[in-house]
C-alpha positions as CSV (number, residue, x, y, z in Angstrom):
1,X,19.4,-15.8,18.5
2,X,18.6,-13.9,15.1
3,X,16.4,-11.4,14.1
4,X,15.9,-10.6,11.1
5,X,12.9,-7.9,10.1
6,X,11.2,-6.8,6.6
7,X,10.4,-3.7,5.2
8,X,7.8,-3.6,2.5
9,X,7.7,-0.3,2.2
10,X,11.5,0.7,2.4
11,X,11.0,4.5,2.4
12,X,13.6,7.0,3.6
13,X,11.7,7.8,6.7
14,X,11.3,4.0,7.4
15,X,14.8,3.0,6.9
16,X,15.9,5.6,9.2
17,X,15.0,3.8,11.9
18,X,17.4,1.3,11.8
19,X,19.9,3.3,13.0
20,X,19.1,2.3,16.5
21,X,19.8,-1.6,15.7
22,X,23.1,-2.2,17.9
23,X,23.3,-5.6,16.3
24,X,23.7,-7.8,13.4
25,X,20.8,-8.3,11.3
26,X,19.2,-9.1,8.3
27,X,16.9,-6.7,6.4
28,X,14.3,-8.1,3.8
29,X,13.5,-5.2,1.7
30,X,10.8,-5.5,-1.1
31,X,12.1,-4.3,-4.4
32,X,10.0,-4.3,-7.8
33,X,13.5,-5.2,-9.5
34,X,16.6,-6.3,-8.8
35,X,18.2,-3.0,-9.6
36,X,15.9,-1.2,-6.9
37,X,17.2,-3.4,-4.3
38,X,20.5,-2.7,-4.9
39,X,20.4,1.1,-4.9
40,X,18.0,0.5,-1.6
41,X,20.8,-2.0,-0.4
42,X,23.8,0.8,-0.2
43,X,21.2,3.7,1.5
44,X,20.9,0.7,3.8
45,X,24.5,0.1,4.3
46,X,24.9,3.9,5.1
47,X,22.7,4.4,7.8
48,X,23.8,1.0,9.7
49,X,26.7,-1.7,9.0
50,X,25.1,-4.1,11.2
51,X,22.5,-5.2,8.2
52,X,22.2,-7.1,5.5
53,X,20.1,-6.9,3.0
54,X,18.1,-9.5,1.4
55,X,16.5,-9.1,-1.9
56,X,12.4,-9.1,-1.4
57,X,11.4,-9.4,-5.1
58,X,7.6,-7.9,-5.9
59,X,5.2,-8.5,-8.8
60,X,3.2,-5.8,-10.0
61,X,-0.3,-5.4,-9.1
62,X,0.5,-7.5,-5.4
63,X,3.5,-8.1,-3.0
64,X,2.9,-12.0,-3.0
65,X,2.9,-14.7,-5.7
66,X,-0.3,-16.9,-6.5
67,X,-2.1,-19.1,-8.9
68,X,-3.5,-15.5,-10.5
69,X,0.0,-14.2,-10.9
70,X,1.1,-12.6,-14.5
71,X,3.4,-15.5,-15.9
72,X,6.0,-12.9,-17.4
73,X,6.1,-11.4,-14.0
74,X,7.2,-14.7,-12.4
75,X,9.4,-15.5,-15.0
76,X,10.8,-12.1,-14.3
77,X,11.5,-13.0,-10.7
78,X,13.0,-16.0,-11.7
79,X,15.5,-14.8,-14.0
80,X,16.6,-12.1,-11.9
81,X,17.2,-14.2,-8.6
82,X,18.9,-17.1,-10.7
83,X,22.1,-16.5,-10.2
84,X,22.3,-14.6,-6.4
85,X,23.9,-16.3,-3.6
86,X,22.6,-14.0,-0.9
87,X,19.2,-14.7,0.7
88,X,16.3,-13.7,-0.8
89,X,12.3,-14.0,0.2
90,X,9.9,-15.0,-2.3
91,X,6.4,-14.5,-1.1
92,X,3.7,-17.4,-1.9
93,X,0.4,-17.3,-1.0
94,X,-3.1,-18.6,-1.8
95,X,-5.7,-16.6,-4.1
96,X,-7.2,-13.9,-2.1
């Protein structure tokens, strides 16, 4: 079995807490860039070596991508997760 668990607001305090996972996991955190997620990616790895981290990109204004979404933004999104092999969530959803 695999759990995996996401953090959409990947706050010191909130991360701390996975210091009590005793098994390997994998850690969507949401990230407004590419270069966020990477700094939040090695506080991750020094609180617990069990995770991995899995890029969560955001657009500004909302967590989710929909029909109202700012173009650039997307584009954005797509240019940064182009080219990683890891896993990464891209969150779709309907107008609100």
């Amino acid at each position: 079995m695999q759990i995996d668990f996401y953090e959409e607001y990947p706050t010191l305090e909130n991360l701390a807490k996975l210091k009590i996972i005793n098994f390997k996991s994998n850690l969507f955190l949401a990230a407004n860039s590419l270069k966020e997620f990477k700094i939040l990616e090695k506080r991750v790895s020094k609180i617990n070596k069990n995770i991995t981290c899995c890029y969560w990109p955001l657009i500004k204004r909302t967590y989710w991508i929909s029909p109202f979404s700012d173009r650039l933004e997307i584009l954005r999104i797509i240019a940064e997760t182009k080219n990683i092999k890891e896993e990464f969530l891209v969150d779709l959803e309907p107008p609100p």
